[in-house]
C-alpha positions as CSV (number, residue, x, y, z in Angstrom):
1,X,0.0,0.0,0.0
2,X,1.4,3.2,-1.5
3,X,0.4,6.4,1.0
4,X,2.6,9.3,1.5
5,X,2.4,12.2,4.1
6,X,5.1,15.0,3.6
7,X,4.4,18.5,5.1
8,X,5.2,21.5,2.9
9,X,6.7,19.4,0.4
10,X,5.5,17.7,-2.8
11,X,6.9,14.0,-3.6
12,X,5.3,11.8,-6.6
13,X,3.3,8.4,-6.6
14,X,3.4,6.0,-9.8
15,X,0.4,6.5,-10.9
16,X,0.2,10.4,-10.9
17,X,3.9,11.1,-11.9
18,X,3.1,11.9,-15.7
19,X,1.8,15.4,-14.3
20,X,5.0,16.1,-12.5
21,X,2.8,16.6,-9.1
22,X,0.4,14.9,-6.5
23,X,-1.3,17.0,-4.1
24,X,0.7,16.6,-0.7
25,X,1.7,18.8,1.9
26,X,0.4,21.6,3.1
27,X,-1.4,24.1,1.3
28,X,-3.9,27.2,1.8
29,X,-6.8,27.2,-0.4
30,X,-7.5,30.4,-1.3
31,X,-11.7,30.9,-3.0
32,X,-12.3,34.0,-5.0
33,X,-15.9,34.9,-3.8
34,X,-15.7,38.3,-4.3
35,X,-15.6,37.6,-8.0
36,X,-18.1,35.3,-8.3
37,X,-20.7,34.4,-10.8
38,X,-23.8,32.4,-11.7
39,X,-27.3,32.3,-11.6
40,X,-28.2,32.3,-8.4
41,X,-29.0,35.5,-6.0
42,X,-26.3,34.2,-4.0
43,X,-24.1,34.4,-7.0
44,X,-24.7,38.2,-6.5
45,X,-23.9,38.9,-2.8
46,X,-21.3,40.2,-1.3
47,X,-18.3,38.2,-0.1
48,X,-14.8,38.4,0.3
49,X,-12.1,36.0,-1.1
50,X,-11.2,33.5,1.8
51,X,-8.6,30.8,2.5
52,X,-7.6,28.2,4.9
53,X,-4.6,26.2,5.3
54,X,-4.9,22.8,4.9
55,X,-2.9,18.9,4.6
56,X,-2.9,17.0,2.0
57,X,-2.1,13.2,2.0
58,X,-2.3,11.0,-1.2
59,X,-3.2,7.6,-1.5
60,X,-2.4,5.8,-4.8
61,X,-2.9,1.9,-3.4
62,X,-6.0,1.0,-5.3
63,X,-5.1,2.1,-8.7
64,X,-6.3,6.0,-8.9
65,X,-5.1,8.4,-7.1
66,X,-7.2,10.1,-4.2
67,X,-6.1,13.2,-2.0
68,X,-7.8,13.3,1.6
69,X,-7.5,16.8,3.7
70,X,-6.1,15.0,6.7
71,X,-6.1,18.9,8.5
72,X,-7.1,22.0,8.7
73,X,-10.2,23.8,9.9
74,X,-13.4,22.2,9.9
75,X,-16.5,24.4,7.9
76,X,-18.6,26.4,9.2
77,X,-21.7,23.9,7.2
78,X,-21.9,21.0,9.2
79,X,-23.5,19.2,5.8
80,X,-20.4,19.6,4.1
81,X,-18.8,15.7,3.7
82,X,-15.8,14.9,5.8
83,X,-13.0,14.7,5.0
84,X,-12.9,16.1,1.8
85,X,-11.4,13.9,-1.0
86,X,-10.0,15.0,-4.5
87,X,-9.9,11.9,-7.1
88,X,-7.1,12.0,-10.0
89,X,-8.4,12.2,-13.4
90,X,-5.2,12.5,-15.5
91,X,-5.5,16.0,-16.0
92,X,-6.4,17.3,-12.3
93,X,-8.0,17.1,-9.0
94,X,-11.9,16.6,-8.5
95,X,-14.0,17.2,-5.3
96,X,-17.8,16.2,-5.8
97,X,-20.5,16.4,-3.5
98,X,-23.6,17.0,-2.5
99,X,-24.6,19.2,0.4
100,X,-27.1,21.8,1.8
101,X,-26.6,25.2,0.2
102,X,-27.4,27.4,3.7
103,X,-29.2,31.0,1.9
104,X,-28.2,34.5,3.5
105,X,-31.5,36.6,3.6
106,X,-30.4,39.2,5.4
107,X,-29.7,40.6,8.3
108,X,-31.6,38.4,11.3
109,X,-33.8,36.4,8.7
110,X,-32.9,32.9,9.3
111,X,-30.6,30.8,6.8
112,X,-32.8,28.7,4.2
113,X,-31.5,25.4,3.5
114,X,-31.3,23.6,0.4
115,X,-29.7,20.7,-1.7
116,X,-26.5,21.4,-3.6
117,X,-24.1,19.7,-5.8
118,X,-20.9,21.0,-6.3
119,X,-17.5,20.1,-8.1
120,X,-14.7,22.0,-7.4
121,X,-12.0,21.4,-9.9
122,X,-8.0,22.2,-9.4
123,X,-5.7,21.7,-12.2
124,X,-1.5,21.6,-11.2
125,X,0.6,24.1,-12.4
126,X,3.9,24.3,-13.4
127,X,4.8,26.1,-10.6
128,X,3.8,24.2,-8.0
129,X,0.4,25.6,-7.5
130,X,-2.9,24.5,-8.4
131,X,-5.5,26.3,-10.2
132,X,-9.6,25.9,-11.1
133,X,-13.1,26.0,-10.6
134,X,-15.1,25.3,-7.9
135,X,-19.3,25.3,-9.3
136,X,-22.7,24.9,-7.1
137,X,-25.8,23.9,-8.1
138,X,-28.3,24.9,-5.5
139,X,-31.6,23.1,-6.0
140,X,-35.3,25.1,-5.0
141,X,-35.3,28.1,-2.0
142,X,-34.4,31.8,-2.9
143,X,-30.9,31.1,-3.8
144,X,-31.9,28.9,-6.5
145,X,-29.6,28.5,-9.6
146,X,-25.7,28.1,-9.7
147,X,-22.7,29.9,-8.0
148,X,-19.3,29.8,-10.0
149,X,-15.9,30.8,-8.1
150,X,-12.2,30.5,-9.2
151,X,-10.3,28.6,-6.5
152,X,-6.3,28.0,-6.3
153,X,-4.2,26.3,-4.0
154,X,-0.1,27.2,-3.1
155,X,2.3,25.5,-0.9
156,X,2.3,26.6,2.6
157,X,5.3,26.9,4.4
């Protein structure tokens, strides 16, 4: 069984050495939500770009390549599946999953809850970064429709 844990390094499996890079190590995730867009009224709210620190450990053994945050903070959405895992598809990392999208109305109007898929999507760089896409679907409720953000990921020291 092939795992590997290095922190704030990068080392390569068999199986994912063609891109020159498996995601190991640690690494802050860094969302840009402030440029957001989509169909959704959430799509259209304000936000910041955020980003957390988090480790990586990859496990090749069964023949594709998964990375596990093994971590880092927890989210603030307790429907969000843990630990998050990113599968290899020959070209880059993919995150699906399906969730509860929690809907800001406004200031002291409670949260509405809905179903979401998402798939975030990171693609490695040549400089040791990753970069890509992370896209919700949010199904029914106010916030209805989809919410697009680029996402990237660099080494953490």
């Amino acid at each position: 069984m092939f795992v590997a844990v290095v922190l704030g390094s990068l080392v390569t499996a068999p199986h994912a050495h063609a891109t020159g890079q498996i995601w190991n190590g640690t690494f802050s995730l860094l969302r840009y939500a402030a440029s957001k867009t989509g169909t959704s009224m959430a799509a259209r709210q304000h936000e910041p770009d955020f980003s957390d620190v988090y480790l990586f450990s990859t496990d090749c053994s069964t023949g594709t390549c998964v990375s596990t945050v093994v971590g880092g903070p927890k989210p603030a959405n307790p429907t969000l599946p843990l630990p998050p895992r990113y599968t290899w598809d020959g070209i880059r990392w993919v995150h699906v999953y399906d969730w509860q999208w929690d809907c800001y109305l406004g200031e002291g109007v409670p949260k509405q809850w809905n179903p979401a898929h998402s798939v975030a999507y990171y693609t490695p760089q040549a400089d040791g970064t990753l970069r890509g896409v992370w896209r919700t679907d949010i199904d029914g409720g106010p916030c209805d429709g989809s919410v697009i953000m680029n996402v990237a990921a660099y080494p953490a020291q």
